[in-house]
Each structure stands twice: as C-alpha cells, then as structure tokens.
N, C-alpha and C positions, 0 to 999 in steps of 0.2 A: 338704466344708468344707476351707480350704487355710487354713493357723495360719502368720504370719510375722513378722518383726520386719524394722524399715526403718531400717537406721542404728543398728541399736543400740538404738531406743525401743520403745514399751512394743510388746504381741504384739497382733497381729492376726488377726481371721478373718473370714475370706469365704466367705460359701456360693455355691459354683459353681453349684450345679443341685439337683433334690430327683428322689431314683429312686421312679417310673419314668420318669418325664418326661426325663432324663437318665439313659445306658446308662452304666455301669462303663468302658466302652469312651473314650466322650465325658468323662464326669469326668478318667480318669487324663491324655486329653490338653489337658483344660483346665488341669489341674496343672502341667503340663511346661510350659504357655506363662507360665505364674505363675513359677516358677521360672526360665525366662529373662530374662523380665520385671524380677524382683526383682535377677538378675547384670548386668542392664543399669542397676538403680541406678533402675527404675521402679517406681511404685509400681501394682503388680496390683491393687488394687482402681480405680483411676484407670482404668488402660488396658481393664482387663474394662467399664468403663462404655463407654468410646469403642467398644470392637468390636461390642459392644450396638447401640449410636446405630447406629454405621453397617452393621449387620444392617437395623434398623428401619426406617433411612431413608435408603439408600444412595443416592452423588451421580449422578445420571441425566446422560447426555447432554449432554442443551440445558445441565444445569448446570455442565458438565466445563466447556463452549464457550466457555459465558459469563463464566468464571473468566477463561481464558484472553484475551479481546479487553475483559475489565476492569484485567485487573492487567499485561498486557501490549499489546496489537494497538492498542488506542485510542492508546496513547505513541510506539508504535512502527513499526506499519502503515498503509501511504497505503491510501484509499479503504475506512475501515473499516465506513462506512457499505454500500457495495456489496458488504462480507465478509457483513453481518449480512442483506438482504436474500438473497443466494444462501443463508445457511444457514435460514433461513426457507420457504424456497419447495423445497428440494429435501432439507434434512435434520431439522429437525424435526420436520414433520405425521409421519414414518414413524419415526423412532426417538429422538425428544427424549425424551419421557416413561420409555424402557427405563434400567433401572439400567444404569449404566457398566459393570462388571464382568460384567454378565451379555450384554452386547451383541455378539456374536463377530463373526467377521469376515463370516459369511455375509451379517448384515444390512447392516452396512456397504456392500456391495458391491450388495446389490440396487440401495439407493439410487443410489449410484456407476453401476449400469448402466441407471439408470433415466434419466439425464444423459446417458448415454454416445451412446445412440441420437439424440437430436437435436443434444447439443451436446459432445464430445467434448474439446474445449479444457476447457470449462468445468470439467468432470468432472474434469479434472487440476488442473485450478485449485483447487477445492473440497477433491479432496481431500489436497493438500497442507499447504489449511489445516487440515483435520481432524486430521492428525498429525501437524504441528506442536503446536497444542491439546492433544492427548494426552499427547505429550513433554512437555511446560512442566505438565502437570498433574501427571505421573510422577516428574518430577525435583524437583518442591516437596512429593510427598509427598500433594496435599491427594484425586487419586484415581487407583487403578491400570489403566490397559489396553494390552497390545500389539496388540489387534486389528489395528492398520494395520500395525506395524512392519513386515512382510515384504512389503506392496504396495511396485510402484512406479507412476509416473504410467502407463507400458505398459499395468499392468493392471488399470487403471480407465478409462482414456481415451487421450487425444492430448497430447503438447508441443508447447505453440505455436510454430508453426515462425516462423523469422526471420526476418525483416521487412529487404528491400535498396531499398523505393518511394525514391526521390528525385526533386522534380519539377526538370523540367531548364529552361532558360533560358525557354524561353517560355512553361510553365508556370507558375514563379513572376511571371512579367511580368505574365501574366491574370491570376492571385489579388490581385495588387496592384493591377491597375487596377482591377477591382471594389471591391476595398476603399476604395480611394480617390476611388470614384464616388458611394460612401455612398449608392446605391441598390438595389445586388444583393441584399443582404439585410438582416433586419432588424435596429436599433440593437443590439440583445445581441451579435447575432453579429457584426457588425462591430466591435464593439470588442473582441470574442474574437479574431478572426480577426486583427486588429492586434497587438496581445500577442502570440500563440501566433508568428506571420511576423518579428514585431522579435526577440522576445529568443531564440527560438526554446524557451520554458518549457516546463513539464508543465500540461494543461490543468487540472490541480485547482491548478495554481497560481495561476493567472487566476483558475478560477471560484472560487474562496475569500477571492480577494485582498482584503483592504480598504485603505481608507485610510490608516490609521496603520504600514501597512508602506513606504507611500513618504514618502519626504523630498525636499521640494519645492524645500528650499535647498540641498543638497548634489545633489540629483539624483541620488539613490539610491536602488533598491529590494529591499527586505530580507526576502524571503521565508521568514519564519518554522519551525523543524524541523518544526512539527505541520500545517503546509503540503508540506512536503518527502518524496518517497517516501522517500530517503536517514537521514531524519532530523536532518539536517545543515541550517543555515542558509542560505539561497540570496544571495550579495550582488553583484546587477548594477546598473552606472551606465546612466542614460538618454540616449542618444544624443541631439546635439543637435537632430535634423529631428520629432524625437520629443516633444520637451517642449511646445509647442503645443495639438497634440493630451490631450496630459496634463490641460493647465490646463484645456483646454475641458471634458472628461471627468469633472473634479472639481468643477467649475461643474453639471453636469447632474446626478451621483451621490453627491454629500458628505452629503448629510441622509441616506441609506441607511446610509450607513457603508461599503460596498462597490463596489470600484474598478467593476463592472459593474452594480452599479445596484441586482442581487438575484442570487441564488444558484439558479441550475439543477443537477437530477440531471446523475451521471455520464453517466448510459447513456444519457440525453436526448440530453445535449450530442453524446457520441459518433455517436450514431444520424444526428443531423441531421450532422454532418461526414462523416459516410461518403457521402452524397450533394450535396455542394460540388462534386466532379470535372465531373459531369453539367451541373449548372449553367453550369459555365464550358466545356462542350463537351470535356472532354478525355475521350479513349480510354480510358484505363488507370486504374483505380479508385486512389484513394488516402484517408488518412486524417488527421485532427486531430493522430495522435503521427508520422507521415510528415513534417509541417513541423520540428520536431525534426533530423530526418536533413537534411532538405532545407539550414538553416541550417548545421549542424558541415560537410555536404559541400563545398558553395557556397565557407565561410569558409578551408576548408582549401584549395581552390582557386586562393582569393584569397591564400594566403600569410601567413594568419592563423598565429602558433604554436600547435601542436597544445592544450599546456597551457594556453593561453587560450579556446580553444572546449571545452577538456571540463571548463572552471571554469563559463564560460558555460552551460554543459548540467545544472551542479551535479551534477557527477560526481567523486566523490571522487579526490582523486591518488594513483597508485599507490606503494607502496611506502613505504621510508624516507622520502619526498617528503610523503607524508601525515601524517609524525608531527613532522618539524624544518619543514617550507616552510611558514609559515601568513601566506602575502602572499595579499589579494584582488586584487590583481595590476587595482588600478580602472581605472589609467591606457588600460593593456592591453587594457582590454575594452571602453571606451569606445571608444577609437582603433577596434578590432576591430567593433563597434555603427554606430559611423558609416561607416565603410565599406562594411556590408550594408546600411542602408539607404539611401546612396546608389547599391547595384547596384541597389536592388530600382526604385529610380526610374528607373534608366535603361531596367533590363528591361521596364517598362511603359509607356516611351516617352515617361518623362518629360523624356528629352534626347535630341533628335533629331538631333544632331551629334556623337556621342559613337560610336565602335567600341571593344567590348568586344575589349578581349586578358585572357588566361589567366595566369596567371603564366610566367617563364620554367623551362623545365626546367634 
C-alpha cells in the first residue's frame, strides 16, 4: 500500500501489489517510482495505470510504423505508398506482431539481411525508414527502442550509388522523335514521356498530376507539396510549343480528373522506363529520373542560369537565398522552357537547316 497526498488534498492509497504475488523486493521498487512520480507533480495512481496498460498491451512493431507514416511520412514523404508496400513485404509478416521493446537488434537485422542478399539498395532504403520511425516515435514519447540506433546503412546493405546517365545530343533527338511520332509507345506513356522530357519533373509528379493543378489561362503548373518529394510547391510555366498538346490532353482526360488519364504504380511506371533505352536502340541503359539530369545538363549548356534550372528541378535554394529570395522567377523559366524544347526539336530533326553551337566558353 503507498498512502499519499497530491497538492495538498485529501490522502490517498494505492495498493501496489498483494505478497506473494508481489516480492518485498518489487513492492519497495514500485514505491520509489510513486515517489518520483508524485516529485514530478504526477499523480501515481494515473501513471501505475498507464505502466499497466502498456505491460498488457505493449506497442508492437507494425504499430510504432504505422504511427510514424500516419502522423508524419503521409505529410511529409514522397512515395509513401511504396514506403508501406516495402514494409509489408519485407518487415511485417517477420516482426510486425513483436512488441517494440522487446524487438532487439538481432531481429531487426535478420529481416535487413534477408533483403540484403537479393536487393541490397533496398535493404538501406528500408532501413533508414525503420529508424527514422523509431526516432519520431522515441522523441514523442509514444514507444521506446534503440534497436537500430547504432546500424548504419553499411551494415544492413548498399547506398545507392550516384547516378552521372545523361542522354547526349542524339539520344535526346530519338526520345523526341518517337514521342512525337505518337506511335512508339502507348498513349499513358507518351504523355509521360512528354512531361518527364519538357519540364524535366519527378515522375510522381506526372503520375499524380491532375487537372486543377494546371491553369490554362495563365499557363501555369502548380504542383502541389503532397505531390512534391521536397514538400515544397512546385511552380513551372508552360512553354509556348507546349500548350497544344496540353489543350488536346485535357480534351482526351478532363472527365478523369487526371492530367494522364489514370494513375499507374511507382514501380510499374519505373519498371517500364527502364526498358525505353532498348526500344529506341541505345547502348547504354538509362532511366525515367535520368531525363531529370539529362534537362538541368542540356539547360546548363545552353546558358540557362544555374538558379533557374534548380527551380525548374524544384530544388530548394541554397542558403540565406531560401529564406529572403521567394521570386518564382516565371519569366525565367519560361524563357528557359522554350528554349529546351525548341533544342529538343532540332535534335530530332525537326530543323534541318539549323547547326547546333554550344554556348561560348
């Protein structure tokens, strides 16, 4: 029995435990935690309920997870949908159901190397998201584990090494004249493959696009934070050789709601872009986030200013530039818009009289 008073009012008592069921041992240190309890201005029979609870029914796993990609990752992480499938398929079925706390590092890691052996990127992927999750779940209090703290991606798998693919003059020339042939491949991906080459975007910015992100009068497209890896709003103007195709586009997909008509998986989408090279006969593999580079290189090239294609890329601005510069800089980027896709026309032979120069050094 622990007898106390809280604030001065009336006395209280709570019975810890009944001996034998509870050792002398265990009583005196249920006491010491009541009396911290109490110098913390808590009230010990409150908190003796809560240690309870979470004796009885402590937060597992899959529930730490799912805290974490509800109250944060859905707001805040691009592709959360391909967070929840990875932890699905590789961390649940083996340790969802284990209480948090009792989950030590060892299990963690099986899983981790049970990744590791086929998909080693991944494995780092995954588990970064994992403790990340942990931290945000540790620093709000709501369940404790450092299982992961002392991993690093090393010793669970691979970091994805860095990516230099840029496709050079005549490879961008082929990618545009198939597109423009509107028979290489099929309408989704053609007008994928349009977007991803003009603005040079993030493919979930395409395939999530809808219509009420564009404005048809101002010729602007406003790609939404919960669109944006960044979190950041994305704001590019449409080149004039561009808008055309636009109107045709929203003539074909307006009743959808969806600038492309319907909404494909990530890894779909991905999957089939990896195999575009082949298609159009090139050597050297390349990918859907490759055109990306391919644009910022190309523009920079051409004498684009640099902080116009890394607005373009929806790349935040470095530094003090990020907190006082808040121009969408439209002019800029239009000017910079129309100038890539009249290279991309010449490149594909759309001007046969036309010799490409470089900028001057």
């Amino acid at each position: 029995m622990f007898t106390y008073r809280l604030d001065g009012q009336k006395l209280h008592r709570l019975t810890l435990g009944r001996y034998p069921d509870m050792s002398l041992k265990e009583a005196r240190s249920s006491r010491d935690k009541c009396r911290q309890w109490l110098a913390s201005g808590k009230d010990p029979k409150h908190q003796l309920a809560l240690t309870t609870q979470e004796t009885l029914k402590p937060v597992t796993v899959k529930e730490a997870i799912e805290y974490w990609i509800r109250e944060y990752a859905e707001e805040n992480r691009a592709n959360v949908e391909r967070h929840k499938a990875e932890l699905r398929k590789h961390i649940y079925p083996y340790i969802g159901k284990m209480a948090l706390a009792d989950c030590e590092t060892r299990y963690w890691l099986d899983c981790f190397d049970r990744m590791k052996k086929k998909t080693p990127v991944a494995a780092g992927y995954v588990f970064q998201m994992c403790k990340q999750a942990l931290k945000f779940c540790r620093v709000r209090r709501y369940a404790v584990s450092t299982a992961l703290e002392d991993l690093t991606i090393p010793d669970v798998g691979k970091k994805q090494a860095k990516k230099d693919r840029v496709l050079n003059d005549k490879e961008a020339g082929d990618l545009w004249a198939a597109i423009s042939s509107g028979t290489c491949f099929m309408p989704y991906y053609t007008r994928l493959l349009t977007i991803l080459i003009v603005f040079g975007c993030r493919t979930q910015e395409a395939r999530l696009s809808e219509w009420s992100e564009w404005d048809m009068d101002a010729w602007v497209w406003t790609v939404p934070k919960e669109h944006s890896k960044g979190g950041e709003k994305i704001v590019r103007p449409v080149p004039d050789a561009m808008r055309k195709f636009i109107e045709i586009l929203h003539d074909e997909t307006k009743r959808s709601g969806l600038l492309l008509g319907s909404v494909k998986g990530s890894e779909a989408v991905s999957q089939w872009g990896r195999g575009v090279y082949k298609k159009l006969g090139h050597s050297e593999p390349w990918t859907l986030h490759d055109l990306r580079r391919t644009l910022a290189t190309h523009m920079n090239n051409m004498g684009i200013a640099p902080h116009v294609v890394e607005q373009l890329l929806g790349h935040s601005m470095p530094g003090v530039m990020a907190i006082y510069n808040r121009s969408l800089y439209l002019p800029e980027k239009l000017d910079a818009l129309n100038k890539w896709y009249d290279r991309l026309d010449i490149l594909s032979g759309g001007f046969t009289n036309i010799v490409l120069l470089n900028r001057a050094e």
